[in-house]
C-alpha positions as CSV (number, residue, x, y, z in Angstrom):
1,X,-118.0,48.9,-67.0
2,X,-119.6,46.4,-69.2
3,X,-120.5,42.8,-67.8
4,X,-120.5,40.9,-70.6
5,X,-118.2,40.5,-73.6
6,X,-118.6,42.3,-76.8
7,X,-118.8,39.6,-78.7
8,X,-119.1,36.1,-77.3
9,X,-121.5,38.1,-74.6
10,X,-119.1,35.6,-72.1
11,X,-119.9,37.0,-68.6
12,X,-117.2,39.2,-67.0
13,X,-116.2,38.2,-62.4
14,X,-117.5,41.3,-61.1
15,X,-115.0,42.7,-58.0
16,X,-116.0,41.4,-54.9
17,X,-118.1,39.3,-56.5
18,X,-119.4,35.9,-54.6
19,X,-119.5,32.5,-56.0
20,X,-117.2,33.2,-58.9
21,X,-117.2,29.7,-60.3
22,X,-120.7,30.7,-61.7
23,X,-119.8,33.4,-63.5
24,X,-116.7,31.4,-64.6
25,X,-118.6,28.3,-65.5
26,X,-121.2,30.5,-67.2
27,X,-118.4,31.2,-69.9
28,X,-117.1,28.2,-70.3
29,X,-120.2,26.7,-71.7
30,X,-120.4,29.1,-73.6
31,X,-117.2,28.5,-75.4
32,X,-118.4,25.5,-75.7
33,X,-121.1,25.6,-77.4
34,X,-119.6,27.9,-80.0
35,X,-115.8,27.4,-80.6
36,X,-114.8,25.2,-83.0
37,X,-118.6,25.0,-84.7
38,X,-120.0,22.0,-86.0
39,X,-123.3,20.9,-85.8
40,X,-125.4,17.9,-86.0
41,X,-128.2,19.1,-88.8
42,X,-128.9,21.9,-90.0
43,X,-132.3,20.6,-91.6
44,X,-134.0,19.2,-88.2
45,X,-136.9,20.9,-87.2
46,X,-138.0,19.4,-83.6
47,X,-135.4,18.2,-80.9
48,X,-134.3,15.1,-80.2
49,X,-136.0,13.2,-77.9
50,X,-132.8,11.8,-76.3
51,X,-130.1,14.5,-76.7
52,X,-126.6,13.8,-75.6
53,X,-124.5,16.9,-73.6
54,X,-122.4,18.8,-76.6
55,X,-125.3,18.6,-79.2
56,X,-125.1,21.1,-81.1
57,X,-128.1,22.5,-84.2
58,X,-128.5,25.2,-86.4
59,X,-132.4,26.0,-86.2
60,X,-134.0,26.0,-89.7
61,X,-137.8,27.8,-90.0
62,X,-140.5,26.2,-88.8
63,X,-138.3,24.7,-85.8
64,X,-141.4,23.2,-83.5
65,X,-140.9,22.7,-79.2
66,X,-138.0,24.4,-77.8
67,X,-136.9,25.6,-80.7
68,X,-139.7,27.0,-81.8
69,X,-139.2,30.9,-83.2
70,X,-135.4,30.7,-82.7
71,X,-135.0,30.6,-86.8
72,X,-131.2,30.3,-87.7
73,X,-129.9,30.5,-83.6
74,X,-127.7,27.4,-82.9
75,X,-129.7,25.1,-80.3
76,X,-126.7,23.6,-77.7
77,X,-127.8,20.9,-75.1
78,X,-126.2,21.9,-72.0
79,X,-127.0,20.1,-68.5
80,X,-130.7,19.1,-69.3
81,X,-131.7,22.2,-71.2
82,X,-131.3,24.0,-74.9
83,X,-129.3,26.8,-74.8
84,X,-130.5,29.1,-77.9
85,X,-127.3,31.2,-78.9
86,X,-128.2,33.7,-81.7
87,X,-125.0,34.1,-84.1
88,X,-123.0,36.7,-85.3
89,X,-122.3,37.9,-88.7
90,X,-119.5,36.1,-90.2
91,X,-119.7,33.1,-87.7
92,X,-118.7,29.3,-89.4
93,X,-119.9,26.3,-89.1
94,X,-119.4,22.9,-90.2
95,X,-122.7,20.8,-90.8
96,X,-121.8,17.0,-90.0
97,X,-125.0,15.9,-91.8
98,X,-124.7,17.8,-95.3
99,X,-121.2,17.6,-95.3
100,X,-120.7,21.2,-95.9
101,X,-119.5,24.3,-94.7
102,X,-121.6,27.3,-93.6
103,X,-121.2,31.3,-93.4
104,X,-123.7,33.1,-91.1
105,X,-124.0,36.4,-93.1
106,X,-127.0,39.0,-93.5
107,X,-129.1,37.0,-91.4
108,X,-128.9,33.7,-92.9
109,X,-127.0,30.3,-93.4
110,X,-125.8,29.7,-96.5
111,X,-122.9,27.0,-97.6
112,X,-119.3,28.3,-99.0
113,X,-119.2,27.7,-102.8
114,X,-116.7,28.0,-105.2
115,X,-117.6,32.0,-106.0
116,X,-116.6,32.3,-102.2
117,X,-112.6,31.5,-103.5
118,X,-112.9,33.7,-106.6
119,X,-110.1,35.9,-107.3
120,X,-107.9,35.5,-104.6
121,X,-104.5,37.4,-104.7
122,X,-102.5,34.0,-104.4
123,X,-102.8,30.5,-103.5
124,X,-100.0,28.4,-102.6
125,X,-101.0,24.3,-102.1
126,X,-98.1,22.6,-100.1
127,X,-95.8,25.6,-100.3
128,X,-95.6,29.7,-100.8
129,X,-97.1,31.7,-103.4
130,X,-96.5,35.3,-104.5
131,X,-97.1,38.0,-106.9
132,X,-95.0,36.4,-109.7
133,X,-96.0,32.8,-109.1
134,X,-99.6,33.5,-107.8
135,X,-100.6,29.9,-107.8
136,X,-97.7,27.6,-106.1
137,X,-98.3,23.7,-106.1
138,X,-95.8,21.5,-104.2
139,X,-96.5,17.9,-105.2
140,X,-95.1,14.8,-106.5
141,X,-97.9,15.2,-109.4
142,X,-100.5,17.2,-110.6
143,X,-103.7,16.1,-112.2
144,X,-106.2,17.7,-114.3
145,X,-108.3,16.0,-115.6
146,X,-112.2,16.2,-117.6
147,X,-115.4,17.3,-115.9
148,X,-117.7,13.9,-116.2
149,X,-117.3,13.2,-119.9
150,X,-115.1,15.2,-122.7
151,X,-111.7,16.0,-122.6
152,X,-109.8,18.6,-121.3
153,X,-107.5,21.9,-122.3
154,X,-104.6,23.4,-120.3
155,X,-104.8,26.7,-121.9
156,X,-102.0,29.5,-122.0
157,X,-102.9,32.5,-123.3
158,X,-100.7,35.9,-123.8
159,X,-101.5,39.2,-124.8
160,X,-99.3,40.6,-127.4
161,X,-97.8,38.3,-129.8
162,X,-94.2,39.1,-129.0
163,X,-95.0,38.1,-125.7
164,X,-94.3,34.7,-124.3
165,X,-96.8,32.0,-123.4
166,X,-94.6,29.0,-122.6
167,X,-94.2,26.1,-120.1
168,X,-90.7,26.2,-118.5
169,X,-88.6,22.9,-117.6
170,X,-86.3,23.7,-114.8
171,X,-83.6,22.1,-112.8
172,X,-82.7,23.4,-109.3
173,X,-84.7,26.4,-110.1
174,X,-83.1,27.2,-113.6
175,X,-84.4,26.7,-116.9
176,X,-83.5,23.5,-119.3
177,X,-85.8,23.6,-121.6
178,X,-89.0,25.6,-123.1
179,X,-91.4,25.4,-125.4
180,X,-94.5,27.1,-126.7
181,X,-95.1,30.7,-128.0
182,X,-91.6,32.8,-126.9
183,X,-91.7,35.7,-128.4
184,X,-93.5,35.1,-131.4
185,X,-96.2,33.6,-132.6
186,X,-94.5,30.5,-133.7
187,X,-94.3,27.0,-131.8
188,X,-90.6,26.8,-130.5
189,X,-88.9,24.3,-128.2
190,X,-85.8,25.6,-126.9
191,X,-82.7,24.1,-124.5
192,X,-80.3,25.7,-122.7
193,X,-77.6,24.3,-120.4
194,X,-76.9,27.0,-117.8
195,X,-81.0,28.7,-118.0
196,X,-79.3,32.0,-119.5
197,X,-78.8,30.9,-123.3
198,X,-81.1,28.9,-124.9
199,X,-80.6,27.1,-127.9
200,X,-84.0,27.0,-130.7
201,X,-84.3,23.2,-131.4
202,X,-87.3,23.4,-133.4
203,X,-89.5,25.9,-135.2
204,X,-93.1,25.8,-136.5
205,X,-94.9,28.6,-138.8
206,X,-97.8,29.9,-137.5
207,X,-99.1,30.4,-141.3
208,X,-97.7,27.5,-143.0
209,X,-97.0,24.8,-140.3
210,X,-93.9,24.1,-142.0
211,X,-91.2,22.7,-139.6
212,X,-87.5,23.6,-139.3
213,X,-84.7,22.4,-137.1
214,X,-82.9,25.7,-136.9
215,X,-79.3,24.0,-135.6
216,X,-79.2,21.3,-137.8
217,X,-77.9,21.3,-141.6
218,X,-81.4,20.2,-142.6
219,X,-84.8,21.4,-142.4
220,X,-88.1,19.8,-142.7
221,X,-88.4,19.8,-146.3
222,X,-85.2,18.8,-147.6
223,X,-86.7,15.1,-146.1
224,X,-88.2,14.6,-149.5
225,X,-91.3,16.3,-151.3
226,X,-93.7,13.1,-151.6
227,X,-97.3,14.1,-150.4
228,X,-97.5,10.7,-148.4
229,X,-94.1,8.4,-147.6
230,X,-95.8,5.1,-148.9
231,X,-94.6,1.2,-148.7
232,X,-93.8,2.0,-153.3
233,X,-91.8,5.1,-152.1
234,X,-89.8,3.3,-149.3
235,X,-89.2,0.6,-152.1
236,X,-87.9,2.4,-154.5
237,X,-85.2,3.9,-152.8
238,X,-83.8,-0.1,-152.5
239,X,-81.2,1.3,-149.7
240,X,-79.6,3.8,-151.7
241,X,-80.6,7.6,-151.0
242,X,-82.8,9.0,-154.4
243,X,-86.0,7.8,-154.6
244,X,-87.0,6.0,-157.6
245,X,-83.4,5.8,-159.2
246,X,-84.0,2.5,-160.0
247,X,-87.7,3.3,-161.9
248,X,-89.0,0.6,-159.1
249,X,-92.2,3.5,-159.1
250,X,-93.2,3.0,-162.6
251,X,-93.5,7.1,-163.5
252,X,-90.6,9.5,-163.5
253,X,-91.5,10.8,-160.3
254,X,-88.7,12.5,-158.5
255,X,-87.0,13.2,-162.2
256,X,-86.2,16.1,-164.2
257,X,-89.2,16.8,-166.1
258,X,-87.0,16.4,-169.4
259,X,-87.0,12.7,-169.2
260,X,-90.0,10.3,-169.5
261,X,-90.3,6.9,-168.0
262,X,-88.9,4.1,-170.5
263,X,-88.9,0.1,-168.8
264,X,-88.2,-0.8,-172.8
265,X,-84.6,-1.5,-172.3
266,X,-83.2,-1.6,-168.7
267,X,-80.5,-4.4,-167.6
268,X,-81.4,-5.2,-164.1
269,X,-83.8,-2.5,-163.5
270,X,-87.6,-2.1,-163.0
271,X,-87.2,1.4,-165.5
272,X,-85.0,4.1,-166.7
273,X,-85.7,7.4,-168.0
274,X,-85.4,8.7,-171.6
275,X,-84.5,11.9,-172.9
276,X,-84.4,12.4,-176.7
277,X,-81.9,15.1,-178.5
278,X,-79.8,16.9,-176.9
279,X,-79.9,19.1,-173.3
280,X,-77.1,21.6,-172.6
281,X,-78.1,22.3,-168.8
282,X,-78.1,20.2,-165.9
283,X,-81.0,18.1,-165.3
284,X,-81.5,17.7,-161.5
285,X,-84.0,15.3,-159.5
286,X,-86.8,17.3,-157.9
287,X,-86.2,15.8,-154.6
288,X,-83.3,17.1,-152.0
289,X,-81.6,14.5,-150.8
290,X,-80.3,14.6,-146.8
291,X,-76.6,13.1,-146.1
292,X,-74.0,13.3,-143.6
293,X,-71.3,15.6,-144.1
294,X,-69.1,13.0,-142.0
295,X,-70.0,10.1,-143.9
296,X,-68.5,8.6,-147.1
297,X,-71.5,7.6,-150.4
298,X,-70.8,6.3,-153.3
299,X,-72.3,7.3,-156.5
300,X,-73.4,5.5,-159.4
301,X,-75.6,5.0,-162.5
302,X,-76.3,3.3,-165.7
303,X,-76.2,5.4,-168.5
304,X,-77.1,4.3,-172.3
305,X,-76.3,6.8,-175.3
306,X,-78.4,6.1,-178.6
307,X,-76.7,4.8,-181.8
308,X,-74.9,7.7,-183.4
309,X,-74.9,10.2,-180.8
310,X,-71.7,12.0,-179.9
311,X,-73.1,13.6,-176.7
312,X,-71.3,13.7,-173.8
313,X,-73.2,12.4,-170.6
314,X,-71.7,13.5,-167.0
315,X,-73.6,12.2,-163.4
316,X,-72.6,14.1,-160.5
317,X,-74.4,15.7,-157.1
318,X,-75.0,19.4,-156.5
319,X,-75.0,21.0,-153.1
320,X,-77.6,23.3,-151.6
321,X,-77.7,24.8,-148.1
322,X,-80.4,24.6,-145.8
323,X,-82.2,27.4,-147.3
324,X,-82.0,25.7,-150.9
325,X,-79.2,27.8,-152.3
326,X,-76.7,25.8,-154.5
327,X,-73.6,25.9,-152.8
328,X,-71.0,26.9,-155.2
329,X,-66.8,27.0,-155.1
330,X,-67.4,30.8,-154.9
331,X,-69.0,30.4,-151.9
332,X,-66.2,29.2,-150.1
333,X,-63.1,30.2,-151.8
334,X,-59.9,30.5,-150.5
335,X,-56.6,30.7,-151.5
336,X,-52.7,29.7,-150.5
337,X,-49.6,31.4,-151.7
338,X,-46.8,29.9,-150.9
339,X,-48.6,27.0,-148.9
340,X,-50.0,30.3,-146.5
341,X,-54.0,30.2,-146.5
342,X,-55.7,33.6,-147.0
343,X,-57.9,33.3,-144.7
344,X,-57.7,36.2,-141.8
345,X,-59.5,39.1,-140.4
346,X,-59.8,42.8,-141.1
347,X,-57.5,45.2,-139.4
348,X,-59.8,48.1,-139.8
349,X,-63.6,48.2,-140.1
350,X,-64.7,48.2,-143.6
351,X,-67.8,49.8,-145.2
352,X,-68.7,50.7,-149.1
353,X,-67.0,53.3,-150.3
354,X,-63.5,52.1,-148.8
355,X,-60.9,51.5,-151.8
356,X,-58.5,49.9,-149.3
357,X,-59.1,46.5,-147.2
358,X,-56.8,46.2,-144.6
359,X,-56.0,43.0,-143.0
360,X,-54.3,40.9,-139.9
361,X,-52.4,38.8,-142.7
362,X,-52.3,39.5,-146.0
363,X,-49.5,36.9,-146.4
364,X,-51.5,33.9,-147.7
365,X,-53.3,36.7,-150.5
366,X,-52.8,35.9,-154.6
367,X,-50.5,38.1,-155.9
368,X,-49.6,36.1,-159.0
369,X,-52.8,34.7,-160.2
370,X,-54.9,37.0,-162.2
371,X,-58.2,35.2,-162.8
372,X,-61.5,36.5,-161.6
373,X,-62.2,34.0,-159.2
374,X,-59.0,34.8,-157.3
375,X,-59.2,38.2,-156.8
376,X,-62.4,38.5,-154.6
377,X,-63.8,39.2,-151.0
378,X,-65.7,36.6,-149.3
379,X,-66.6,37.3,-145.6
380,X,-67.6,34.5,-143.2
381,X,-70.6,36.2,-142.2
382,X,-73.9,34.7,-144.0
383,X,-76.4,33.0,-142.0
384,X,-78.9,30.8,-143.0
385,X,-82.9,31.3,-142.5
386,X,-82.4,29.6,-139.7
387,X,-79.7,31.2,-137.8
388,X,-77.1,29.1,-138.9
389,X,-73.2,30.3,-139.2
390,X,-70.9,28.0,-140.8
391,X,-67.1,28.5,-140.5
392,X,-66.0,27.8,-144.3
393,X,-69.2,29.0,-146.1
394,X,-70.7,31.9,-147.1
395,X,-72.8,33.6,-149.6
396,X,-71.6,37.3,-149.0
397,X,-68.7,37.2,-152.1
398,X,-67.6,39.0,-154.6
399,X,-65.3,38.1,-157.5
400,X,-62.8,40.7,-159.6
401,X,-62.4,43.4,-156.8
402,X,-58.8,44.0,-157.3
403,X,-55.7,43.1,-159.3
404,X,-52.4,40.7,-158.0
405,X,-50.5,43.9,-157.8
406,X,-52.2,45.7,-155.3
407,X,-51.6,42.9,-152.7
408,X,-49.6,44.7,-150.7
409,X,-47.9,41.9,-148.5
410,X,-45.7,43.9,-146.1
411,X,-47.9,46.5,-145.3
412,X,-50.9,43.8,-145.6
413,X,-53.5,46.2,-147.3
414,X,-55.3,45.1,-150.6
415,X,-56.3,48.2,-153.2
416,X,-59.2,47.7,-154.9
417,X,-60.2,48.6,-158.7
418,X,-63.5,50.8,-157.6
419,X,-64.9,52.1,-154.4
420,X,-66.4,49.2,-152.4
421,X,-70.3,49.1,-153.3
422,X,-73.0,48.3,-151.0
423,X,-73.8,44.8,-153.0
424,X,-69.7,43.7,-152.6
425,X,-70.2,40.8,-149.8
């Protein structure tokens, strides 16, 4: 039976051994000396001339006196003597004079760096980590911040561009909002109420950088097409909605090409625009112009018709959707016999080559009238670019699919004039 420990070398109380307390006390200063490790220097070479019990060093080369050949051992001063102790691989110690912290391994001191911490599974600061969340951080803030002079990059990177590489806004663990690359390559910011469906705020090409506001009416562009918004193009709009209506520019910027800029004979205005002959299509500004479906604008000009002209000269406002697309009646036609709307929902699918439509209601369906216009399809199905369904509009029409007569109102079933095609809605 061994004596001594295996690793410590702490001596074991024989049986029947006298004066125990030796052996006993033996150990203890041995534990001592290295439990809980920190030394005075690390860099001294001779002893101190006035050492205090508990001292403890870590012998550099070249140590001179007592220390002398005991390279690397840890010198402990214990009841008027150094106690050389030779380490063990993997032993740690704290060195109070260079402030750092040493690893005893292959023979040698050396400090624990940064490369020491490299790739660690997980590391969890104030809280838990784990294999999804692999680096946890429980704080009240975060900082990160540049190294001496610069600045600094948080960087996020994914592998495949249908991945995501987003940061996540929770609350109580589920997510309110996100924004960065989900799922595409494009910047999104998203919102969701209830972290399960997320609404897309805002969208920005990757190729173009062009912006759009996929649950709005409007997008980016339809904000006006002038390269720079300048203190002469805020001026010109004087309040009212088209830019430069007034001439206030001084060009015929933001008019149809047809007309030229003419300040020769305008009551009250900095310009107007000229046209000479006649034009028998609309002219349109080049600018769309944003409103508010729920508000109320009122629309006017000033419009002067040469001597001798017989022209007639109407001003009104054209609609286009958010993907620039007039809006026409046709794209949201309906229609009421007998005060009954036809608006209602198939009974049956429907797919080209079907010569009957069957519906929930065919009540409210024109069985009088027989004009183009009122004898079409138009399902509420079109989205926009972005994603966007409105109830009463639609672009998937078409006009002169069957006759009044084969509006079958008890057995609600409309009959068209030819096989339904692949273009019909």
């Amino acid at each position: 039976m061994s004596t001594v420990s295996p690793n410590l070398s702490l001596p074991y109380i024989q049986q029947n051994q006298a004066q125990k307390h030796v052996t006993h006390n033996e150990g203890m200063r041995l534990l001592d000396g290295v439990v809980q490790l920190s030394v005075l220097s690390r860099a001294q070479t001779a002893p101190p001339a006035n050492p205090v019990a508990g001292d403890r060093y870590i012998l550099p080369s070249g140590a001179t006196g007592a220390w002398a050949g005991f390279d690397d051992s840890l010198a402990h001063w214990e009841e008027n003597a150094w106690r050389i102790i030779p380490p063990n691989e993997g032993w740690v110690a704290w060195d109070q004079n260079g402030l750092a912290l040493l690893v005893f391994s292959q023979g040698q001191w050396t400090e624990a760096t940064a490369a020491d911490v490299e790739r660690l599974d997980k590391l969890g600061l104030n809280t838990s980590a784990d294999l999804t969340n692999r680096l946890a951080v429980s704080s009240d803030a975060t900082l990160l911040t540049h190294d001496t002079t610069g600045g600094h990059q948080l960087k996020i990177n994914k592998d495949q561009p249908g991945d995501t590489g987003s940061l996540l806004f929770q609350t109580g663990w589920s997510g309110r909002a996100e924004m960065g690359l989900t799922g595409s390559d494009n910047f999104e910011i998203k919102v969701s109420p209830d972290g399960s469906n997320f609404h897309q705020a805002l969208t920005v090409d990757r190729a173009t950088g062009a912006v759009t506001l996929p649950n709005t009416t409007l997008s980016q562009a339809e904000f006006g097409t002038s390269p720079i918004v300048t203190v002469d193009y805020t001026n010109s709009k004087t309040g009212n909605l088209v830019s430069n209506g007034n001439g206030a520019l001084g060009n015929s910027y933001n008019m149809p090409s047809a007309l030229s800029y003419d300040a020769s004979d305008t009551p009250g205005l900095p310009g107007s625009f000229l046209f000479t002959g006649y034009h028998g299509l609309d002219l349109t500004t080049s600018e769309f112009i944003p409103v508010d479906a729920q508000k109320t604008y009122r629309l006017e000009s000033y419009i002067k018709q040469a001597t001798g002209d017989r022209h007639a000269q109407v001003m009104g406002i054209m609609a286009f959707d958010a993907d620039f697309q007039q809006i026409t009646s046709a794209c949201h036609m309906r229609y009421a016999s007998g005060g009954v709307d036809s608006l209602t929902t198939l009974s049956a699918p429907l797919a080209p080559g079907d010569t009957t439509v069957s519906v929930t209601n065919a009540s409210g369906w024109n069985d009088a009238d027989s004009s183009s216009d009122k004898c079409g399809l138009i399902f509420f199905t079109y989205r926009t670019q972005g994603g966007n369904a409105q109830d009463f509009y639609s672009r998937h029409f078409r006009t002169g699919l069957f006759s009044p007569a084969q509006v079958d109102k008890t057995n609600h079933s409309i009959a068209l004039l030819a096989p339904l095609a692949q273009s019909d809605g």
